[in-house]
C-alpha positions in Angstrom: 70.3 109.6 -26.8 73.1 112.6 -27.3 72.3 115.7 -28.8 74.3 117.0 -31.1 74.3 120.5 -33.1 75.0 120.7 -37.2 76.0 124.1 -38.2 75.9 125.0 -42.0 78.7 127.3 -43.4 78.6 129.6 -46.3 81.3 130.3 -48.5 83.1 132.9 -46.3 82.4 130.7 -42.6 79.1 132.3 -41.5 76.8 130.1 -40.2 73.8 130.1 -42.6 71.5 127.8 -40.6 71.5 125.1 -38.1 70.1 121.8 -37.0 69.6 119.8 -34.0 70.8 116.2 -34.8 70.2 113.1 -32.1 72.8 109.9 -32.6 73.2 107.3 -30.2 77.1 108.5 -30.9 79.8 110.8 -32.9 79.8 108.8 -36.0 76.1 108.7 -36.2 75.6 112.3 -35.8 78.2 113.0 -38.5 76.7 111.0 -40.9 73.8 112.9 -40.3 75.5 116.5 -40.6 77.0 114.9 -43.8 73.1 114.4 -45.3 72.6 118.5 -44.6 75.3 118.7 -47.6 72.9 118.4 -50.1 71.8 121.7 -49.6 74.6 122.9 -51.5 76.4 124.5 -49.0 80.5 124.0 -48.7 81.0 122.7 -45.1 79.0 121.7 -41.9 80.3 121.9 -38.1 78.8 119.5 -36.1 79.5 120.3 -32.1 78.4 118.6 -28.8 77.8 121.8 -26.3 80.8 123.9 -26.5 83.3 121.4 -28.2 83.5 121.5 -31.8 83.8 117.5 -32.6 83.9 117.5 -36.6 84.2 120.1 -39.9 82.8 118.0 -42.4 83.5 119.3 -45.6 81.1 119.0 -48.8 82.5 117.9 -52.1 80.3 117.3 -55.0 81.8 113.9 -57.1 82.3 114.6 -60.4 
């Protein structure tokens, strides 16, 4: 199964933490990242090795 990385951002880009994620593929793994949102935290880079793949951003609904 592919490993992917989820990076969370603070406000000003800095990485505040990350998270190994496995998916079977890309959408899976973003889905994934996207559950890290509830943290609180404004956006979450999910990369496979070097390659950035995603910036998912999180938006509270109102």
């Amino acid at each position: 199964m592919p490993t992917f990385r989820a990076y969370v951002l603070d406000p000003a880009g800095h990485i505040v933490w990350g998270e190994w994620i496995e998916a079977e593929d890309q959408a899976e793994a973003e889905r994934q990242a996207h559950k890290l949102c509830d943290q609180g935290n404004p956006t979450v880079e999910l990369w496979q090795g070097a390659q950035q793949l995603a910036e998912i951003p999180c938006v509270e609904d109102h």
